[in-house]
N, C-alpha and C positions, 0 to 999 in steps of 0.2 A: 625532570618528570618523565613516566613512561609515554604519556599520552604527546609530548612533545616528539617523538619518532614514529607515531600512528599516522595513517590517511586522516585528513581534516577538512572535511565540508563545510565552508563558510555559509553554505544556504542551510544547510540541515541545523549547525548552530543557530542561526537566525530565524529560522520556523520553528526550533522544536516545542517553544515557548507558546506560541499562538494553539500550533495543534496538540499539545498536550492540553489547551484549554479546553476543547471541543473531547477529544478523547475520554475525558474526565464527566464530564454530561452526557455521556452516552452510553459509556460502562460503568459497570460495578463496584463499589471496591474488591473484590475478589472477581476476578476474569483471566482466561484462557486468551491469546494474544498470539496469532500468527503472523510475524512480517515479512513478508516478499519483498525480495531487493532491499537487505540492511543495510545497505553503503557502506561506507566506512564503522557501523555500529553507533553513531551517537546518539541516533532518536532510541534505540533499545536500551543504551545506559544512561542516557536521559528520564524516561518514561519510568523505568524499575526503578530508580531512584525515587521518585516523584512517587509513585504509587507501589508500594512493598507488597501488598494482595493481588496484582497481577502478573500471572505467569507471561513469559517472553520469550517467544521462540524464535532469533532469528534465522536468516535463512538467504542466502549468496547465491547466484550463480555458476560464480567463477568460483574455485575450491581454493584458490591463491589468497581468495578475501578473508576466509574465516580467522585465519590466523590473528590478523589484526580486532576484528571484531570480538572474537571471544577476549585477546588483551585489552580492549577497552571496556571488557564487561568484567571482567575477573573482580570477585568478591561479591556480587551482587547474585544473592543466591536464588532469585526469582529470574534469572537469566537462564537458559538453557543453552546447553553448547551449541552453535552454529552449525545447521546443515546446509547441503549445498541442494538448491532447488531451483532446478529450470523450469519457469513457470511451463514450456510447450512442451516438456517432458511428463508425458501423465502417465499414471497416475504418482501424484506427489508421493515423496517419501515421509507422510507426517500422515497420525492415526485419524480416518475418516471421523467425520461430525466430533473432534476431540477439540475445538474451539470456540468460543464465543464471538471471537470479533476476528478477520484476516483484516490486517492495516499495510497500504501500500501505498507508497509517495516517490512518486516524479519516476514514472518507469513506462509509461506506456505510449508517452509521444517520444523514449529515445528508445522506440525498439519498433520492429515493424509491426503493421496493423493486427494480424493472427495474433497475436499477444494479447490483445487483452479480449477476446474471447479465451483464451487459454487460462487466462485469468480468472475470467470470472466461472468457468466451469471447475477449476480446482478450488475454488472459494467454495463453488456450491456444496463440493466433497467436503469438504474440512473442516464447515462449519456445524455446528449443531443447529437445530430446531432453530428456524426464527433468528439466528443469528446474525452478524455485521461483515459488511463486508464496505471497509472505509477506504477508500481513494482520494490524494491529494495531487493538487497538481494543476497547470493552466489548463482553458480547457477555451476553444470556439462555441460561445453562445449563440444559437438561430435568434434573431430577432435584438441583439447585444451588441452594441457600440464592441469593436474588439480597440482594447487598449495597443497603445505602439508599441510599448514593452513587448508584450506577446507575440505581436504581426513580426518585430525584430527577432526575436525568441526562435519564429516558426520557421523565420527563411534564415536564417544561422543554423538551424537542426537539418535543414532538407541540402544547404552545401554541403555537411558534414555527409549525410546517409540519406537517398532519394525513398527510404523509405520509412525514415523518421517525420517528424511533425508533429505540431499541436492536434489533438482529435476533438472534431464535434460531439457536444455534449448529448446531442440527437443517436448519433450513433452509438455513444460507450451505452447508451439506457437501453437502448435496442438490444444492443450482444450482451447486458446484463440479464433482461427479457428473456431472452431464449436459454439464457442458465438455467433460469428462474429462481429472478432477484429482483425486487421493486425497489426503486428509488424513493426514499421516505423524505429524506432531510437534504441540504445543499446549505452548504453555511461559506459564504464569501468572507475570504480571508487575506493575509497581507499580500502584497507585489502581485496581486491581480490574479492573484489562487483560489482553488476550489478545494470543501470538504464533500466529500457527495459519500450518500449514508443509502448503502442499499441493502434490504433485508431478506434474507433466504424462505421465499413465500412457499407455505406445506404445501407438498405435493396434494393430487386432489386424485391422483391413480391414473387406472387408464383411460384413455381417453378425453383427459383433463385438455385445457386450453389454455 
């Protein structure tokens, strides 16, 4: 089989099933669907599968990845060919407010802090009116027993890069804030994960707050 020579995420196997459950409760049958950091591709040929009305734009960093992603997407015609998108490169190369939902999973504690304000300011772009902007991922709750898994998780990422780590959940809603995006929804999910559902609040012009 092809997919036996592709990159293979045991985690994204094993999540894609939980967060395609929440995805499905939150969109439409017919949706626009930006992802940032498609990994290997199988939550985008997971997803297009699962749901044939959602358009799927994946989107790499690295321009080495897409090769394999668009092969594990091939024939799935709600798939869009992979572009390469550094989220701290703005402005993105994908058509302003031309989305419904921007979906990102496990990218913002293996990358340094600026990232995910970079984030969530190109979600602001790309999303239409009122749109999604969905993150998964561990996350440090204020006032939340933190599970060992995660505490393990945190200090294995910060050997690795002094400027990775788990992020406070206080902070990613702050730098979502100042995009302006409100935090709607938080759905707890397997191995001590988070869906957090923040929505592109209309501007209110000048002088707004």
């Amino acid at each position: 089989m092809m997919d036996a020579k592709l990159p293979f995420s045991p985690a994204a196997e094993r999540n894609a099933g939980p967060i395609l459950d929440v995805l499905q409760r939150l969109l439409p049958a017919q949706a626009k669907v930006l992802e940032v950091a498609s990994g290997t591709g199988q939550h985008a040929a997971h997803f297009a599968a699962a749901q044939p009305g959602w358009t799927w734009q994946p989107t790499e960093a690295d321009a080495e990845a897409l090769p394999a992603i668009a092969a594990r997407c091939a024939g799935r015609a709600n798939v869009r060919a992979p572009l390469v998108l550094d989220v701290l490169v703005q402005p993105w190369p994908v058509s302003p407010g031309g989305f419904d939902a921007v979906f990102c999973a496990n990218l913002i504690h293996i990358a340094p802090w600026p990232t995910c304000a970079a984030l969530t300011a190109g979600a602001t772009q790309a999303l239409v009116p009122a749109g999604l902007l969905v993150l998964y991922g561990p996350y440090f709750v204020d006032g939340e027993a933190i599970a060992p898994g995660n505490r393990d998780f945190d200090a294995d990422l910060r050997s690795r890069h002094p400027a990775w780590g788990l992020r406070r959940l206080a902070e990613v809603v702050d730098e979502a804030r100042h995009a302006g995006l409100a935090l709607e929804q938080r759905f707890d999910m397997p191995a001590n994960n988070l869906m957090l559902v923040f929505r592109l609040v209309p501007s209110r012009g000048p002088g707004s707050h």
